[in-house]
DRENZAFI-458412 format. One record per residue: x, z, y of N, C-alpha, C in turn. Coordinates in pm, whole numbers, plus 50000, padded with zeros to 5 digits. Atoms other than C-alpha are relative to their C-alpha. Example, Ala and Ser with C-alpha at 12.3 -4.5 7.8 and 13.67 -1.06 7.14 Angstrom:
BEGIN
> n_u, n_w, n_v, ca_u, ca_w, ca_v, c_u, c_w, c_v
> 50089, 50000, 49881, 51230, 50780, 49550, 50090, 50000, 50120
> 49918, 49994, 49881, 51367, 50714, 49894, 49923, 50073, 50109
//
This chain:
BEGIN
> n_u, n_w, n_v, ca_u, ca_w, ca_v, c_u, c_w, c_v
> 49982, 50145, 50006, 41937, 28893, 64402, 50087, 49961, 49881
> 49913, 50020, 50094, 42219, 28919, 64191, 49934, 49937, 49820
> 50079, 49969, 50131, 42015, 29073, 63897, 49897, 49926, 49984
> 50107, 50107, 49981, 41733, 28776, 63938, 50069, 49895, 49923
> 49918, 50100, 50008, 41989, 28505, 63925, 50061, 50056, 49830
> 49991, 49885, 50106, 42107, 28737, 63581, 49915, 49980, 49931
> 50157, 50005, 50121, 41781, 28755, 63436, 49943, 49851, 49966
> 50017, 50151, 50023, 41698, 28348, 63496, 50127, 49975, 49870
> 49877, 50067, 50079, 42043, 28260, 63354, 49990, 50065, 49852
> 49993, 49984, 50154, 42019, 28475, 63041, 49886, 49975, 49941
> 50073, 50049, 50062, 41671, 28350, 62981, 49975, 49833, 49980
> 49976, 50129, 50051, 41778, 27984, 62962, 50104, 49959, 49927
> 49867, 49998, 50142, 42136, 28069, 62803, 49944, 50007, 49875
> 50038, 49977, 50128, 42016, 28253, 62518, 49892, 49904, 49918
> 50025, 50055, 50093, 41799, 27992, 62332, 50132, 49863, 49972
> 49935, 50117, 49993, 42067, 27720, 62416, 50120, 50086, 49912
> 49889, 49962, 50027, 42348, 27993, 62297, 49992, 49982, 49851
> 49999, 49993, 50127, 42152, 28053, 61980, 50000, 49857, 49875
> 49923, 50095, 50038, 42118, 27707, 61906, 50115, 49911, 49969
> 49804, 50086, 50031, 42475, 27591, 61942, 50049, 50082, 49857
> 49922, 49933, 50111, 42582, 27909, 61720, 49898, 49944, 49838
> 50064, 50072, 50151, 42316, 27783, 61433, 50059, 49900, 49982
> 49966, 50139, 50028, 42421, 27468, 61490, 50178, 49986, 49939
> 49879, 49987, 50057, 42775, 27556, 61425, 50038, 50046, 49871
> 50009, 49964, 50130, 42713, 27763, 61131, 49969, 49861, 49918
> 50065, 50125, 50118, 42502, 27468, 60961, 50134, 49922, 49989
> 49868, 50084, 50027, 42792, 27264, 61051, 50114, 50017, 49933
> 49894, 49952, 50099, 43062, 27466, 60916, 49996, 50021, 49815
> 50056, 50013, 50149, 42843, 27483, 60566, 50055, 49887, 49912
> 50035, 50113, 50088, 42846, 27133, 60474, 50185, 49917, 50043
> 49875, 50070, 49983, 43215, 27039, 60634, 50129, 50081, 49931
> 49872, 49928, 50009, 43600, 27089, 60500, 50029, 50111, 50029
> 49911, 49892, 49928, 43719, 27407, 60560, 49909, 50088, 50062
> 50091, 49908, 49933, 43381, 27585, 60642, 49964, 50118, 49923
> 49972, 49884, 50125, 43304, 27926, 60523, 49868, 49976, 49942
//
């Protein structure tokens, strides 16, 4: 049950995770103080 609940959750995290972290990169590009 555990490992179900596990497998759902990291297949709706991971596109939402990878978007935020792109989205943070892009963001850090174009602002003050980004690398």
């Amino acid at each position: 049950m555990d490992s179900l609940i596990l497998r759902a959750g990291t297949r709706w995290l991971l596109p939402v995770f990878l978007v935020f972290s792109v989205f943070l990169l892009w963001r850090g590009h174009y602002l003050p103080g980004g690398g």
